[in-house]
N, C-alpha and C positions, 0 to 999 in steps of 0.2 A: 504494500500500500504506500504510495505516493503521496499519500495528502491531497494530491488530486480528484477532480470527479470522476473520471474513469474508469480507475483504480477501487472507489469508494461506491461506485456503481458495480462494478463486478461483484465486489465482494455481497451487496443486497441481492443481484440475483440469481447468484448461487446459492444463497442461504433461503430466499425463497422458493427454491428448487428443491429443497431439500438436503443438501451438503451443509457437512459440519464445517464451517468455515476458521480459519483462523488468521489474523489479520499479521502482519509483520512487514517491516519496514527495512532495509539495508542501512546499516549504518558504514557511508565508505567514505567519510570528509578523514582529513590528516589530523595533523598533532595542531591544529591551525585554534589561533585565539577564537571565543566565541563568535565576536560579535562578524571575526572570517567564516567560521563556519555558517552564521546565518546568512549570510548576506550571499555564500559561493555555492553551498551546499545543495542548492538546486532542486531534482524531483525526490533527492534523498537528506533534507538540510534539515536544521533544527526544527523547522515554522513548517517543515513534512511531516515531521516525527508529531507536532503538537496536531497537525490539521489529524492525521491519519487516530491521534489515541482518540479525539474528540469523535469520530465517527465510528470507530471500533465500539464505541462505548456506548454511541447514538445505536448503533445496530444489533450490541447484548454480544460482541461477540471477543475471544481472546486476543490479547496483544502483544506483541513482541519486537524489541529491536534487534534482530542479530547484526554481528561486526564483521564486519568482509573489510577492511582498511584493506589489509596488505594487499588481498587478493586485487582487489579495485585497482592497487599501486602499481604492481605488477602485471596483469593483464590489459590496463585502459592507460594510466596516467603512463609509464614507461612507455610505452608502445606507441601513445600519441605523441612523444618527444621521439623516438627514435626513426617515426618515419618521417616527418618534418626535417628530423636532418639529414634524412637520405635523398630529399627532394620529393617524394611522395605527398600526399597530404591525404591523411587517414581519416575512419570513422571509427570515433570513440563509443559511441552507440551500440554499433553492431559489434565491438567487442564486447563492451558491456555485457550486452545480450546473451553473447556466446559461450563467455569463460565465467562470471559473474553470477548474474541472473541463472542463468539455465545450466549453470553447472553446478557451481558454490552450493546457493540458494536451493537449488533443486536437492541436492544431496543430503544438505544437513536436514533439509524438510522431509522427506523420504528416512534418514534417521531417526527422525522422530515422532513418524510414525503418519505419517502424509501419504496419501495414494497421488498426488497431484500437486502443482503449483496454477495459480490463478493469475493473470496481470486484467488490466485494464488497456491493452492493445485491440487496436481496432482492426484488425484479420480473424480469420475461423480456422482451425484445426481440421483436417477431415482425413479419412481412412479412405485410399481409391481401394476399385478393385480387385487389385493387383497385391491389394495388401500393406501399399506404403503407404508410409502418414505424408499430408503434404498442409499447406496452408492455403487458403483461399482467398481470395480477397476479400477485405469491408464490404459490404452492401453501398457504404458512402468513399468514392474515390477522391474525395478532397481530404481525406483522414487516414487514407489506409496508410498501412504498417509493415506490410509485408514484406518491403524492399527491406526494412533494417532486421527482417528477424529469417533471412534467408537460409542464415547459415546455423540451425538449429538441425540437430542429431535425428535422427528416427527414434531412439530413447527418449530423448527430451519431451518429443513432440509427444509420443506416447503417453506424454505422463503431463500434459499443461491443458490448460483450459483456457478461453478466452471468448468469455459471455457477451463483452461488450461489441463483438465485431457483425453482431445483425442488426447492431442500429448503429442513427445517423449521430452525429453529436448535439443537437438540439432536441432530441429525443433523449437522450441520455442527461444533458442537464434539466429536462423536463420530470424525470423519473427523481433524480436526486433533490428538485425541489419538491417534489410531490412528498416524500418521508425525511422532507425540513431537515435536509444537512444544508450545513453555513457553506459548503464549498458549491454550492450549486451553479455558483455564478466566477468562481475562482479559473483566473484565466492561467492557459496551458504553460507551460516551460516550453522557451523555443533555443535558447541554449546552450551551449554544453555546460552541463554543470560546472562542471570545477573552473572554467574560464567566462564566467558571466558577464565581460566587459566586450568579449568576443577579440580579445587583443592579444592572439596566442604566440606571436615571436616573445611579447612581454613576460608571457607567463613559464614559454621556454628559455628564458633565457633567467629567470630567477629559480627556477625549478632545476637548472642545470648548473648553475651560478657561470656560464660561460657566455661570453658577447660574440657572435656568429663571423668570422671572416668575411671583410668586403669582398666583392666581386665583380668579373666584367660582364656589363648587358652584352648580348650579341645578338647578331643578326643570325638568320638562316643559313646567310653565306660565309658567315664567319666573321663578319667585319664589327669591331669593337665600337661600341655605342656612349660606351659610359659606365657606370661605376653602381652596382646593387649594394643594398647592406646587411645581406646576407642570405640565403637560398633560405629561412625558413617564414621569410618577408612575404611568399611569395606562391602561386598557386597557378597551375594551367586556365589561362583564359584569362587569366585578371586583367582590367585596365586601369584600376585606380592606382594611385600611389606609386607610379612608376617615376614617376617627373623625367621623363623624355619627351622635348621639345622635336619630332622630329617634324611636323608640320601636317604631319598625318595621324590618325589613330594606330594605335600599337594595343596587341596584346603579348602575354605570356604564352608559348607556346610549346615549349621545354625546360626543365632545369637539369642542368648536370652538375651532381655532387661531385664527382671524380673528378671535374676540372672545377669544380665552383663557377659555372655558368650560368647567368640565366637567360633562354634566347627568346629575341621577340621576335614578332612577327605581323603580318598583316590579317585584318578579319581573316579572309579567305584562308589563312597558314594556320587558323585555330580549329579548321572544322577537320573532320579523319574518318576513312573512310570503312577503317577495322578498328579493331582491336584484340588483344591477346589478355589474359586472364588465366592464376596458375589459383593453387589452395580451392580446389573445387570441390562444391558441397551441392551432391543431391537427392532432390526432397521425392519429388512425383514419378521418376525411374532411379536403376541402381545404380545406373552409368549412362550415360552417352553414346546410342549405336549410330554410326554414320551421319548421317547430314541429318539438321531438323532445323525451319523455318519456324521462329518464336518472335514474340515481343521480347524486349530488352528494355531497364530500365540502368541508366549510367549514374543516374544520382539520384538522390533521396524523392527533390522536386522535379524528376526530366519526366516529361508526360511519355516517355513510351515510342519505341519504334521500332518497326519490322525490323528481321536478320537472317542469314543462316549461320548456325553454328556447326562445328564439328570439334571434334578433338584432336588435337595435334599429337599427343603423350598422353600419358597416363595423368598427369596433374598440368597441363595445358591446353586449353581451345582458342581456337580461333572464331573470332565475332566478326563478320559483315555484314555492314548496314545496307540495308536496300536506298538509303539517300545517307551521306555524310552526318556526321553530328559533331554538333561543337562541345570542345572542351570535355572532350576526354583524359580524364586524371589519374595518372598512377597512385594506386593506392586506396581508390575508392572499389567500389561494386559495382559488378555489374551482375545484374539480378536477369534469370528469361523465366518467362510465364508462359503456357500453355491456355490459353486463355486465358480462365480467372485463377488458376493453378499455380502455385512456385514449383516451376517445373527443376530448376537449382538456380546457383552463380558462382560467384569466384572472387579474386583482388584483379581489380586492372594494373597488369606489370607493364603495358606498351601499347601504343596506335597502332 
């Protein structure tokens, strides 16, 4: 439980369902003063833990805060420093989800004696008939969730629930105001927790206590532009905060750690016509036979675009787009659906 409505809506209606419900919160902020912990701590912060007992308590049912610190440390916070300085730019989220939530959480809940974990994600869980668990989409596509919770196990899936995903989210804070919780109207986390100012060279560079090597802009063709302040400034596709005067619009189109590059390019040099993606997770078959035509999703917000995939290796596929797409980012996901199915995804390593 989140403290949020969504989270505090699942829990109602599963316990109207019938399920012994039990409410529990992750406690994963650091060794950080409070008034850090309230202010950074995010869908897991202090003013979480308070919103989440008040409605545990509204609903009759038990509470609990377990401690994932380290875990959270190690699986999210490291990981979201370490691909920033490889030139990547990660999702703290889907780890989250993956090592965190649906492992940690899953486990010690299941030790204690849990058939299930619950969230307040807006996706459906479903059993094809093939036998594999897979995730469905929302019924509402301005909320769905599906693209961050791709990479979930066939165990995990087996054993989660996720009530909230056959309604719309104004149905949901309709339900929550109807049995008078205060969060009814309590708006979303948009985020990442632990960097709430959304200023993450700042927070990797005090998290790391190191200041990033300048570097040279460059061109496509090699020709030196100017001077970055450091690759982890910096993301595929950007064009704020570049300060290059060249008279035309510029974007970010590559970064190379190995030289400390970062190369720009023209609109047209930011859109790509594939992409490659390794750490392959699938949900609705067990593997990848030959070619298959899917939706793709490249980012959390990319509304979707035809492809064909195939696999290249054993932990490699190759994605083409039926039309180019911009800003394609090493590091993030790429998600393919089978209609409304997470058919699987992967990490994008290249264009």
């Amino acid at each position: 439980m989140s403290g949020g409505v969504d989270s505090s809506v699942a829990a109602y209606l599963l316990k109207e369902a019938g399920y012994d419900v039990i409410g529990v919160t992750m406690q994963i902020w650091q060794d950080e003063d409070r008034d850090i912990q309230e202010e950074s701590g995010g869908c897991c912060g202090l003013s979480a833990v308070d919103d989440a007992r008040r409605v545990a308590f509204a609903l009759e049912i038990p509470y609990y805060v377990m401690n994932f610190k380290q875990e959270f440390k190690c699986a999210v916070m490291d990981y979201f420093v370490k691909e920033y300085q490889n030139g990547n730019t990660p999702n703290p989220c889907i780890a989250c989800n993956r090592y965190v939530k649906w492992e940690s959480l899953l486990k010690r809940s299941l030790d204690i004696g849990a058939d299930y974990i619950a969230t307040g994600h807006y996706a459906k869980v479903v059993q094809l008939e093939n036998g594999r668990y897979t995730l469905q989409k929302s019924v509402t596509m301005e909320k769905d969730q599906t693209y961050a919770l791709y990479n979930l196990t066939q165990y995990q899936l087996s054993h989660t629930l996720m009530p909230v995903g056959n309604y719309k989210k104004p149905e949901v804070r309709e339900i929550a105001g109807k049995i008078n919780l205060r969060i009814a109207s309590k708006p979303d986390s948009q985020e990442i927790c632990f960097v709430p100012d959304k200023d993450y060279a700042k927070f990797i560079e005090e998290y790391t206590g190191e200041v990033p090597s300048e570097g040279n802009f460059v061109t496509t063709d090699g020709r030196v532009i100017g001077k970055h302040k450091g690759i982890i400034h910096y993301t595929i596709g950007q064009r704020k905060g570049l300060n290059l005067a060249l008279g035309y619009p510029v974007f970010v189109v590559d970064i190379r750690p190995e030289t400390n590059e970062v190369v720009i390019g023209t609109g047209d040099e930011v859109f790509s016509e594939k992409l490659y993606a390794n750490k392959l997770n699938f949900m609705a078959v067990e593997d990848l036979q030959g070619e298959m035509e899917v939706d793709v999703k490249i980012r959390y917000n990319h509304k979707g675009t035809k492809a064909l995939i195939r696999k290249v290796n054993d932990d490699l596929v190759e994605c083409i787009f039926n039309e180019p797409q911009r800003a394609v980012t090493p590091g993030q996901a790429v998600v393919f659906y089978d209609g409304d199915y997470v058919l699987g995804g992967g990490t994008i390593i290249r264009s």
